[in-house]
C-alpha positions as CSV (number, residue, x, y, z in Angstrom):
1,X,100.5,79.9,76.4
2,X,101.1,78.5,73.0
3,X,98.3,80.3,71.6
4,X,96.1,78.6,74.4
5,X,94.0,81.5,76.4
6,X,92.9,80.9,79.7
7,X,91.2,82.8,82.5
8,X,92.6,82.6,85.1
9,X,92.1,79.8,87.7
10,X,92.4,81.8,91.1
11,X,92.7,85.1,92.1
12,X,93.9,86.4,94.9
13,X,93.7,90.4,96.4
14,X,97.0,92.0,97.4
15,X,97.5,95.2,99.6
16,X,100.8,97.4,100.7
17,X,103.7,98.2,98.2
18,X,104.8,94.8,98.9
19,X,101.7,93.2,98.1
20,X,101.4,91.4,101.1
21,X,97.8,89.2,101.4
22,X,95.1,91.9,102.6
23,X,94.1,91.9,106.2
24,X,90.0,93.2,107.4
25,X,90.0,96.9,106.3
26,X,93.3,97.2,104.5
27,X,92.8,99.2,100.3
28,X,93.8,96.9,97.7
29,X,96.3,97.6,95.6
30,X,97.1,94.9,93.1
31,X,95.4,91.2,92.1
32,X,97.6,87.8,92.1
33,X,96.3,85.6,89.4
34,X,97.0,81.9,88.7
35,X,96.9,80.3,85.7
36,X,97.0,76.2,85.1
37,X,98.6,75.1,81.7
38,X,98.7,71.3,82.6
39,X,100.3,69.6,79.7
40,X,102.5,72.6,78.5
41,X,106.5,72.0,78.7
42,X,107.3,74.9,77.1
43,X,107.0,78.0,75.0
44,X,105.2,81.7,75.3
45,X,103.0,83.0,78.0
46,X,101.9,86.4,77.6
47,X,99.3,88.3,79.6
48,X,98.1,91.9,79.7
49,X,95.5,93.5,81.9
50,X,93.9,97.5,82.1
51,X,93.3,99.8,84.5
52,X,91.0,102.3,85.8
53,X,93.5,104.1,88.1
54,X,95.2,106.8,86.0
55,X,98.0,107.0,84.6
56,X,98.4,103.5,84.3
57,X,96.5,102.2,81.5
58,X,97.7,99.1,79.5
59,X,100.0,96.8,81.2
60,X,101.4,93.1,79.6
61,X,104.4,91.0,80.1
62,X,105.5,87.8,78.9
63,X,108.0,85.1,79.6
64,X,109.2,82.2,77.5
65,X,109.6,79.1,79.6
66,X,112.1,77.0,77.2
């Protein structure tokens, strides 16, 4: 955010299409990931991740928080 990168601070497995928390023995099928930016107000967070599971690839997204 603001040219400040980050890892993020938690993350957190997801299963089902609605990406409901996983229970024992359920296939992931996405990640929730937090990020702090303590001290921020505003301006541009952008992320972007890769995958292994074809044809997916490249995905990123951004949101300006004004």
């Amino acid at each position: 955010m603001n040219g400040i990168s980050k890892a993020a601070g938690y993350t957190q497995y997801r299963c089902g299409s609605d990406l409901h928390v996983c229970a024992s023995g359920e296939t992931i099928t996405g990640w929730l990931y937090g990020y702090d930016f303590s001290g921020q107000e505003s301006g541009q967070f952008n992320v972007g991740t890769n995958s292994t599971a074809s044809p997916f690839g490249y995905w990123s997204d951004s949101i300006y928080i004004n």
